[in-house]
C-alpha positions as CSV (number, residue, x, y, z in Angstrom):
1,X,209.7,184.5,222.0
2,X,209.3,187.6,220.4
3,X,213.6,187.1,219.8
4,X,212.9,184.2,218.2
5,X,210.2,185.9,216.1
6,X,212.5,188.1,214.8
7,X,215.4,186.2,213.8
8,X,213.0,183.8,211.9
9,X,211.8,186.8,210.3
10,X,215.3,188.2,209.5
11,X,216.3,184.9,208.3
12,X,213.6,184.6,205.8
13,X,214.8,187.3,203.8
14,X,218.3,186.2,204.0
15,X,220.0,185.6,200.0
16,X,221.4,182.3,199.3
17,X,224.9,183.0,198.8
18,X,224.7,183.9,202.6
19,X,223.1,181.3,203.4
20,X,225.5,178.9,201.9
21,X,228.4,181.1,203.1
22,X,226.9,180.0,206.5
23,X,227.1,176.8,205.5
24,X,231.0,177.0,204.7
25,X,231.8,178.8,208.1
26,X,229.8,175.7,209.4
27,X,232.1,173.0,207.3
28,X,235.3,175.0,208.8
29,X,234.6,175.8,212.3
30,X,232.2,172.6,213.6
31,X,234.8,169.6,212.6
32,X,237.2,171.4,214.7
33,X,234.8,172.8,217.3
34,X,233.8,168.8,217.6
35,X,237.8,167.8,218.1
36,X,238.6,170.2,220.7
37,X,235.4,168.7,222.8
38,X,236.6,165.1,221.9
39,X,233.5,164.3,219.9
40,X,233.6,163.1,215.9
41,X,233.0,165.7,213.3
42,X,229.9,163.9,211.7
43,X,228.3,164.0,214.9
44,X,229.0,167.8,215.4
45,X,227.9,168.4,211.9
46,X,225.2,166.5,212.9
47,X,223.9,168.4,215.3
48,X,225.1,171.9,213.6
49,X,222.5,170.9,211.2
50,X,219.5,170.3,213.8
51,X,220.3,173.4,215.4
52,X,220.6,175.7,212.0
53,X,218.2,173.4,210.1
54,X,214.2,174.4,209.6
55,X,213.2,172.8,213.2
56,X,215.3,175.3,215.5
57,X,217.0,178.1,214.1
58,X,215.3,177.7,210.5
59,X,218.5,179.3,208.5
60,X,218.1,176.3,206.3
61,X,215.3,175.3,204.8
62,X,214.7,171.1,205.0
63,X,214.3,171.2,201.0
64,X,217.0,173.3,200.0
65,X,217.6,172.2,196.3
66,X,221.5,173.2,196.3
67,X,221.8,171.8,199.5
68,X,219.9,169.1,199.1
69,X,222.3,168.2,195.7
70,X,225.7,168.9,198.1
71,X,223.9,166.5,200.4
72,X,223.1,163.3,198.1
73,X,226.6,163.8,196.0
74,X,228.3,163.7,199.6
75,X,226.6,160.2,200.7
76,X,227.7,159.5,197.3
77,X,231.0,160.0,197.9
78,X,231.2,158.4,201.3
79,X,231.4,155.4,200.0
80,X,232.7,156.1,196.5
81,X,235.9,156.6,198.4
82,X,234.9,153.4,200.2
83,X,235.8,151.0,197.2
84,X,238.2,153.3,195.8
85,X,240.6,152.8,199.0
86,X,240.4,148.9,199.4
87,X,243.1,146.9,199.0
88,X,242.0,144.4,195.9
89,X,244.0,141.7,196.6
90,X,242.8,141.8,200.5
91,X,239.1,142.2,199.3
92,X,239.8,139.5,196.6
93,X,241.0,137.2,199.2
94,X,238.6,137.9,202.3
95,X,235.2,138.7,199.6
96,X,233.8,135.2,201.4
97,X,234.1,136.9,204.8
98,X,232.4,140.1,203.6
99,X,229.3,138.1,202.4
100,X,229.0,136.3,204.9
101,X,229.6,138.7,207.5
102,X,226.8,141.0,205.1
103,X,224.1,138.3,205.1
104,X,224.8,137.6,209.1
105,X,224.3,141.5,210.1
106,X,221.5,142.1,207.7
107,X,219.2,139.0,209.1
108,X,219.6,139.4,213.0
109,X,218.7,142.7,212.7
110,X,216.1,141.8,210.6
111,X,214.8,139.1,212.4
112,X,214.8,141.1,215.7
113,X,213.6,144.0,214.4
114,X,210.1,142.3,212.8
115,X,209.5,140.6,216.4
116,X,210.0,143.7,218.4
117,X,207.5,145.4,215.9
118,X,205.2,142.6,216.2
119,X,205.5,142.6,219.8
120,X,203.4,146.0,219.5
121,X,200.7,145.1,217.3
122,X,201.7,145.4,214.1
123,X,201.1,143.7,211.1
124,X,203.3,141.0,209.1
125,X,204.7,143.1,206.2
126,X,205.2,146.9,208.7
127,X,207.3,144.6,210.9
128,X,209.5,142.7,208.4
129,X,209.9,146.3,206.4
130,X,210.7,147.8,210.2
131,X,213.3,144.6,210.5
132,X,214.6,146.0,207.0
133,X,215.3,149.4,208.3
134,X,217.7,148.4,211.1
135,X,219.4,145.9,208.8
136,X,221.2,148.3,206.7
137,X,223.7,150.7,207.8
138,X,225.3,153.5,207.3
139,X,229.1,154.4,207.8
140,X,229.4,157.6,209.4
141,X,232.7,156.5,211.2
142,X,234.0,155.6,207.8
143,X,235.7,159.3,207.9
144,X,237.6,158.3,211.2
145,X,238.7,154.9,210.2
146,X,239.9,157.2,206.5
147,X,242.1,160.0,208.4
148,X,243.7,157.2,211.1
149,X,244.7,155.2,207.5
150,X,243.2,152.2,208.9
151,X,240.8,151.5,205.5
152,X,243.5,148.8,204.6
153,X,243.0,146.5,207.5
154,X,241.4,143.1,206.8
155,X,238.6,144.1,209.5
156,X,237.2,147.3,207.7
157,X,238.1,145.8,204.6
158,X,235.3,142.5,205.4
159,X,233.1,145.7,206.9
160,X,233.1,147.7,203.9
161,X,232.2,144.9,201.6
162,X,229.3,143.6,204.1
163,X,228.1,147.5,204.1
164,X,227.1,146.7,200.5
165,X,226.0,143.7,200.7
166,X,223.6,145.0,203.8
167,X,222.1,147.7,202.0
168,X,221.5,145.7,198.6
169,X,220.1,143.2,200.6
170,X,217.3,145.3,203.3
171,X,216.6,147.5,200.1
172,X,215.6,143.9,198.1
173,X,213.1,143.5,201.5
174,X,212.1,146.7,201.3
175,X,211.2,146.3,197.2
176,X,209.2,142.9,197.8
177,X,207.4,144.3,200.9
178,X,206.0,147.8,199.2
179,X,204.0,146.2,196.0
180,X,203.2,143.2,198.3
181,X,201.7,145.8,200.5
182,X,199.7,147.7,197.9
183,X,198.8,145.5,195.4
184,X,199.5,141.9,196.8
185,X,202.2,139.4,196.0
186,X,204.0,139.2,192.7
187,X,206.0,136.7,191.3
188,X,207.0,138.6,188.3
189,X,207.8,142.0,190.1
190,X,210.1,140.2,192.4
191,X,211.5,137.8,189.9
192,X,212.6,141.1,187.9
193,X,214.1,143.0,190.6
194,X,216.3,139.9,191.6
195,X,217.2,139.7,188.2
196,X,218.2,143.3,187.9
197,X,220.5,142.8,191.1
198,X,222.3,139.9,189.7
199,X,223.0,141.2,186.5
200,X,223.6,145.1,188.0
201,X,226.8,143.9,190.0
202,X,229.0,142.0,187.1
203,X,228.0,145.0,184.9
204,X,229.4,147.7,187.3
205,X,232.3,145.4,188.3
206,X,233.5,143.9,185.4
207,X,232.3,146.4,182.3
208,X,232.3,149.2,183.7
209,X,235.9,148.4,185.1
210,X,237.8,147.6,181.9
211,X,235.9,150.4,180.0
212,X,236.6,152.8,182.9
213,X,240.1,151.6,183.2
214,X,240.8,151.9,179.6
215,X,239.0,155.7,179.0
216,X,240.6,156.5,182.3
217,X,244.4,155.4,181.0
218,X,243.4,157.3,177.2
219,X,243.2,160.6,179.6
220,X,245.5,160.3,182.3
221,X,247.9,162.8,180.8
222,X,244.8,165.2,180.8
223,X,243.9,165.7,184.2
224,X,241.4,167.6,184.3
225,X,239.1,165.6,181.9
226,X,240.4,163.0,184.5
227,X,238.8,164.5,187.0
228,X,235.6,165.0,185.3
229,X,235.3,161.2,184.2
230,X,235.9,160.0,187.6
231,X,233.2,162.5,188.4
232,X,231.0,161.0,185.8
233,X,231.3,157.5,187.0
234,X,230.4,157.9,190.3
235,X,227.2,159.7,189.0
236,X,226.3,157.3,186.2
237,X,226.7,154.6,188.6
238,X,224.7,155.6,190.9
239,X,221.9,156.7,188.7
240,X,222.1,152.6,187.5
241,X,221.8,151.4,191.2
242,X,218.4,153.9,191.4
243,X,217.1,153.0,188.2
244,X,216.7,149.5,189.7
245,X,215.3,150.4,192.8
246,X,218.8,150.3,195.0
247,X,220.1,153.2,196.9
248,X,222.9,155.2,194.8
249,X,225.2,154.4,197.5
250,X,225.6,150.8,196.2
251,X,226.5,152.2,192.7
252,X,229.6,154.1,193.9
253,X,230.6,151.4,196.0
254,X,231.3,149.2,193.2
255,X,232.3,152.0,191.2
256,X,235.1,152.6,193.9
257,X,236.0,148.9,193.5
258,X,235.6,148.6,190.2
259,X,238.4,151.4,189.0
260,X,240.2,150.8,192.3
261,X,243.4,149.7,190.4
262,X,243.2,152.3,187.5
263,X,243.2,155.5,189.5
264,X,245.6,154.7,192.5
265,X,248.3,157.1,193.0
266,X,247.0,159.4,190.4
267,X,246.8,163.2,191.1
268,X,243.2,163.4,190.0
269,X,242.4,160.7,192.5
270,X,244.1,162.7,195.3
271,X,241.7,166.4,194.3
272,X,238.5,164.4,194.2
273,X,238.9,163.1,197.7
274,X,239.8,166.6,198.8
275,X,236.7,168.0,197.2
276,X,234.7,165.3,198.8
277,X,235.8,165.4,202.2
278,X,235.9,169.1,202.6
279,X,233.0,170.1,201.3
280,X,230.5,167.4,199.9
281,X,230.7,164.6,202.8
282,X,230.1,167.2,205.5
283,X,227.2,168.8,203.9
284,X,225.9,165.4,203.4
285,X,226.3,165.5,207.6
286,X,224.6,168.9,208.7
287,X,221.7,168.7,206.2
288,X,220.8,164.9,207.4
289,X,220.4,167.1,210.6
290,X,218.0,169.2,208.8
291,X,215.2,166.0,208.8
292,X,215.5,165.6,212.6
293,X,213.0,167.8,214.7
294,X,213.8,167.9,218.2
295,X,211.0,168.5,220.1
296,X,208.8,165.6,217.4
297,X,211.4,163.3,219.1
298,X,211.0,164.7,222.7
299,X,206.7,164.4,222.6
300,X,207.7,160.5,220.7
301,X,209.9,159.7,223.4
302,X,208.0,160.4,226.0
303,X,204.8,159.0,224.5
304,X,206.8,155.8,222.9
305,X,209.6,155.1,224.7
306,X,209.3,151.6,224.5
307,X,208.8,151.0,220.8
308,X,211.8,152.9,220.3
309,X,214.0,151.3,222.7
310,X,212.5,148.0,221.6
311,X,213.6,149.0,217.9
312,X,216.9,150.0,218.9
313,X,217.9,147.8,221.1
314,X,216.9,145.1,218.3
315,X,219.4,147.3,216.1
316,X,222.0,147.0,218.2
317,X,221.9,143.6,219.4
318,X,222.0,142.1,216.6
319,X,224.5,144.0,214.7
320,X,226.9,143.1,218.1
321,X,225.8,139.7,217.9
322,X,226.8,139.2,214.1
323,X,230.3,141.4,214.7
324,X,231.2,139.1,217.8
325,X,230.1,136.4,216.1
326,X,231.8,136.5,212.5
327,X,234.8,138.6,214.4
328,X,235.7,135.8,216.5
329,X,235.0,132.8,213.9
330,X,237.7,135.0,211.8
331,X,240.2,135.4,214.5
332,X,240.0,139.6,214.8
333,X,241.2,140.8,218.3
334,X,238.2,142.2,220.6
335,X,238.9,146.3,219.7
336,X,238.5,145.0,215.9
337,X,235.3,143.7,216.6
338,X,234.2,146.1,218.4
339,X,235.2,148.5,216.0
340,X,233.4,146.7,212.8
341,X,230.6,146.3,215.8
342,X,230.2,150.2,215.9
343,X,230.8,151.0,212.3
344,X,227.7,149.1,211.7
345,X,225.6,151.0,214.1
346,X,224.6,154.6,212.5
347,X,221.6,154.2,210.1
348,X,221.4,157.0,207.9
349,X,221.7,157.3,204.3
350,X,219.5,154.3,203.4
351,X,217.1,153.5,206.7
352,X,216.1,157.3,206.3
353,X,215.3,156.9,202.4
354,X,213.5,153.6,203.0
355,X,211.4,154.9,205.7
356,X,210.2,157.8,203.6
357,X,208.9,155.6,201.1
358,X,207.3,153.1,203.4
359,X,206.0,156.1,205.4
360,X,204.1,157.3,201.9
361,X,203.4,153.5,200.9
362,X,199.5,153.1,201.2
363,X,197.2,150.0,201.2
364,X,194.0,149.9,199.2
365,X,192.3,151.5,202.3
366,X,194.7,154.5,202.3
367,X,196.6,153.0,205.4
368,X,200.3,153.8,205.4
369,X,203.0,151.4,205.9
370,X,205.0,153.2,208.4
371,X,202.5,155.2,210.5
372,X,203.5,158.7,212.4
373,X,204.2,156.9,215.6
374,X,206.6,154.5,213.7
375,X,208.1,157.3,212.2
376,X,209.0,159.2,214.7
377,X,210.2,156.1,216.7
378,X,212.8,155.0,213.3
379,X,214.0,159.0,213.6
380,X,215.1,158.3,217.2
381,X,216.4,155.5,216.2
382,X,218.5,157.1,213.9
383,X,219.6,159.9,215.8
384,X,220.8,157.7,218.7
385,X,223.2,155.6,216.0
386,X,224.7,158.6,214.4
387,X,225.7,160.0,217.8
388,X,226.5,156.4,219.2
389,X,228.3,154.8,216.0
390,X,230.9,157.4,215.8
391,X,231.4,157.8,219.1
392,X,232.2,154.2,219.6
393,X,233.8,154.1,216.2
394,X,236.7,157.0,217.3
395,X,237.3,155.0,220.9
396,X,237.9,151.9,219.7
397,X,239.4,152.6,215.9
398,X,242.8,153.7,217.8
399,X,243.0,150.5,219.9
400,X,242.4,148.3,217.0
401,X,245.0,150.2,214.8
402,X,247.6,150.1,217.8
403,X,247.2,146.2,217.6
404,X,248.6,146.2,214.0
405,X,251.0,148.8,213.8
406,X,252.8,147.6,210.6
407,X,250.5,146.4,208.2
408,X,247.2,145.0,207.5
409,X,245.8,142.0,209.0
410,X,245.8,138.9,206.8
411,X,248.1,141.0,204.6
């Protein structure tokens, strides 16, 4: 204890350029650390960021505000690089599966999740926001499917465009749910925000794709202003998306998509995606760590094992139910869909901001949303995914690239 003591102590008084030179020899040694022990990086980083984060170790601290900026421009990036990989014509082509298959793994989960929750005495609007947290996802395994080259197959292709139709649509729950909660039902507020949505995807799509294509083409001899603009519209983008109460994430998706064409095989293209996945997408890893305390989740599992189990099992049956379900209606082999099955799994990036916000939410009596015991129980929940996801994610990835070794599916 007194070791402990010490180190916590010695730690305090530690400057932030060490610190974040910590972080570095982190970003270097975990990924391949995680590789030699057959386990994916974003897990290791994962779990480099529970053990150095403010719960164990406490080199970190969970508010960090440089880290905390590496952090949200690296989720931002995640799937950024998301649209900007896609093959267009595919996506153009297969855009009916990915809504569908969106809407199908958003509402099973949904609808499991608001039973399960209502199973253990919970009211109406808790459960369906509960249902709403397990409905999104977030794709941690997206950096496996990236380095085996397998973005361009029709399955990930349909998965990636689901992924933003899932978190557009449990965020839209989540929006009705927390003024309906606290001040009652509104016509008006949730006429708006559907509104917003409808109008927010064209915009980003369509505008900001000729304008971005066209400013992008005035500069492409200048490459570092290149740089910067792409820069720039993965921020701006995403500051639109949170402006009208969706997570970032969904802004940089359709920024991806939307100057998809304009920036392939540029140079610029090639040094953002090395500054994103060597430094901002696995800081975005080891500081999600940061938010999990392991020995909150021992006492929650012990105390309420079956709520979480209950939660998560609700999470993953029904995102298995929709991936066999849609995979098999459009004729993908059984590693495809078990692949699109596990990249669906992890939920991160948007289940963790959501449940923040329910958690603070308060009724009229000062009752939160989320209470501490649901909390805790969505934290497990999360920590199981973004082990499992990638872990399932890197086994069957391989075998569903081996099945099409020379060129995409439907391609």
């Amino acid at each position: 204890m007194w070791l402990l003591d010490y180190l916590h102590k010695l730690v305090a008084v530690l400057p932030t350029l060490a610190r974040f030179a910590l972080c570095m020899v982190l970003i270097v040694i975990v990924p391949r650390l995680s590789r030699r022990v057959h386990l994916p990086e974003a897990v290791g980083l994962l779990l480099s960021g529970v053990l150095f984060g403010p719960h164990v170790l406490d080199i970190f601290p969970h508010e960090h505000p440089v880290l905390k900026f590496f952090a949200e421009v690296g989720a931002l990036f995640l799937m950024f690089f998301a649209g900007l990989e896609l093959d267009l014509t595919l996506f153009r082509k297969k855009i009916y599966r990915a809504l569908g298959f969106g809407v199908i793994t958003t509402s099973l989960p949904l609808l499991l999740g608001t039973l399960v929750t209502l199973g253990f005495g919970y009211e109406l609007l808790p459960a369906i926001v509960v249902g709403s947290l397990i409905a999104s996802h977030t794709m941690l395994g997206s950096t496996i499917i990236a380095r085996l080259g397998a973005r361009n197959l029709e399955p990930m292709v349909v998965t990636f465009g689901a992924t933003m139709v899932s978190d557009t649509l449990s965020l839209l729950v989540l929006a009705v749910c927390v003024p309906l909660y606290t001040h009652g039902f509104s016509i008006s507020g949730t006429a708006i925000q559907v509104f917003e949505i409808v109008v927010f995807i064209p915009l980003v799509l369509l505008g900001l794709g000729r304008a971005g294509a066209w400013l992008l083409r005035r500069v492409e001899n200048d490459e570092e202003t290149y740089f910067m603009l792409m820069f720039g519209l993965l921020a701006v983008t995403a500051l639109l998306a949170e402006w009208i109460n969706l997570p970032g994430i969904v802004g940089t998706f359709l920024a991806g998509l939307a100057v998809n064409a304009s920036v392939r095989d540029k140079p610029a293209k090639g040094k953002l995606e090395f500054l994103g996945s060597s430094l901002f997408i696995p800081m975005f890893f080891i500081v999600t760590g940061f938010l999990i305390e392991p020995l909150a989740l021992a006492r929650s599992i012990s105390q309420d094992f079956f709520l979480a189990a209950g939660i998560l099992g609700a999470l993953i049956a029904g995102k298995w139910i929709a991936a066999e379900a849609c995979g098999r209606a459009f004729g993908y082999p059984l590693a495809a869909r078990r692949t699109v099955w596990s990249l669906t799994l992890p939920q991160i990036a948007a289940t963790l901001a959501a449940t923040l916000v329910a958690h603070k939410t308060l009724d009229t009596s000062g009752q939160a949303m989320l209470d501490n015991r649901m909390l805790n129980a969505v934290l497990i929940v999360v920590l199981v995914t973004a082990i499992l996801g990638p872990i399932l994610t890197q086994h069957y990835a391989p075998r569903m690239l081996a099945e099409t070794p020379k060129r995409p599916a439907g391609g």
